[in-house]
C-alpha positions as CSV (number, residue, x, y, z in Angstrom):
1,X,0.0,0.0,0.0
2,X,1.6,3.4,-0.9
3,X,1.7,6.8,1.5
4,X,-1.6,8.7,1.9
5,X,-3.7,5.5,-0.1
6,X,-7.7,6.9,0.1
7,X,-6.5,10.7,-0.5
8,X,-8.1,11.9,-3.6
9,X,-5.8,15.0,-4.3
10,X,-8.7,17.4,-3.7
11,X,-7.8,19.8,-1.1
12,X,-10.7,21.3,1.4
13,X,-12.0,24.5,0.3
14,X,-12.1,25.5,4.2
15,X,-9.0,26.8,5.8
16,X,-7.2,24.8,8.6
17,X,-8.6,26.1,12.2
18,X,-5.1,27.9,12.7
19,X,-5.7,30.2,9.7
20,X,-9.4,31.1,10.5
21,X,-9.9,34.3,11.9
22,X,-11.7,34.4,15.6
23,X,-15.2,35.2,15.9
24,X,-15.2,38.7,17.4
25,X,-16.3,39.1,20.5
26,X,-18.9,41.2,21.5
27,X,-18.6,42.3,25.0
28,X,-15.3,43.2,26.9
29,X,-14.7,39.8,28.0
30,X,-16.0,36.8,25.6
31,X,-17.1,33.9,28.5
32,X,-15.4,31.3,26.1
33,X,-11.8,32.8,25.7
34,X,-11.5,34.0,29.0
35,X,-10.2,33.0,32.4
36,X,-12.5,35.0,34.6
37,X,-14.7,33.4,37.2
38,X,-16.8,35.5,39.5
39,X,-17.8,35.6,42.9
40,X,-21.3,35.0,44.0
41,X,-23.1,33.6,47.4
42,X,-25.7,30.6,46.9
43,X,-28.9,31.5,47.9
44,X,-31.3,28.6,47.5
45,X,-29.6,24.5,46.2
46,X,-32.2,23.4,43.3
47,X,-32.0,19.9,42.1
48,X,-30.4,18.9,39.1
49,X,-26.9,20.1,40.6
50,X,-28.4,23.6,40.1
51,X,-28.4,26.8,42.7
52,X,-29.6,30.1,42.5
53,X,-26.5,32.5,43.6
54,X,-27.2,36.1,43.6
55,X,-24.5,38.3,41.8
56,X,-24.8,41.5,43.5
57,X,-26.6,42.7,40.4
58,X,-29.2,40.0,40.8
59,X,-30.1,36.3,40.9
60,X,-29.3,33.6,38.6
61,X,-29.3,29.9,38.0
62,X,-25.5,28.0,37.9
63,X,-24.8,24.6,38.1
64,X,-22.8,22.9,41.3
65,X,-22.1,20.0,39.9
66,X,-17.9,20.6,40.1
67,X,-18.4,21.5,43.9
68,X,-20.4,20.3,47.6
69,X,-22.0,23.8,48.3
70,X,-24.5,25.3,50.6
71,X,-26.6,28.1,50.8
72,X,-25.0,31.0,51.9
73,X,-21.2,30.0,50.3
74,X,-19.5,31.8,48.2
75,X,-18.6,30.4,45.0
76,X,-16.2,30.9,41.9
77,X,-18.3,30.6,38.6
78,X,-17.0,30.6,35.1
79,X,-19.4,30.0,32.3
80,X,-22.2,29.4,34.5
81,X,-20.2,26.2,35.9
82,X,-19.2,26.7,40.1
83,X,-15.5,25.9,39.7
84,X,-14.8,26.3,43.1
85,X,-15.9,26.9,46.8
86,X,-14.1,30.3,48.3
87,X,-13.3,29.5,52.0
88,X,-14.5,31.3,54.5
């Protein structure tokens, strides 16, 4: 059998991932290409491996599945994901 047998000499008309531009982002921090994780306090444990934490601007549902949290803990999340438990 010869080198690259199956290989039809056609090349893709889309570019390898290195040579494709980003998709911009939109907001001053893109969740996806970011390290940033932000601090909130659970206020009620749902089930599913869900909480509701409020963010000091408000209240919203993350998942707790990474971490053992309880209501009133402050917590490290990063794309809606609790990453970690901030001890206290």
């Amino acid at each position: 059998m010869t080198a690259g047998a199956g290989h039809t000499g056609q090349q893709s008309s889309t570019p390898p991932l290195a040579a494709q531009s980003p998709s911009p982002c939109l907001d001053e921090v893109c969740v996806t290409c970011s390290d940033t994780a932000v601090a909130v306090t659970v206020v009620r444990l749902l089930a599913s491996d869900l909480a509701i934490v409020d963010t000091g601007s408000g209240e919203e549902e993350v998942s707790v599945a990474l971490v053992t949290a309880d209501v009133g803990d402050t917590i490290l999340v990063h794309a809606g994901e609790a990453i970690a438990v901030v001890p206290g």
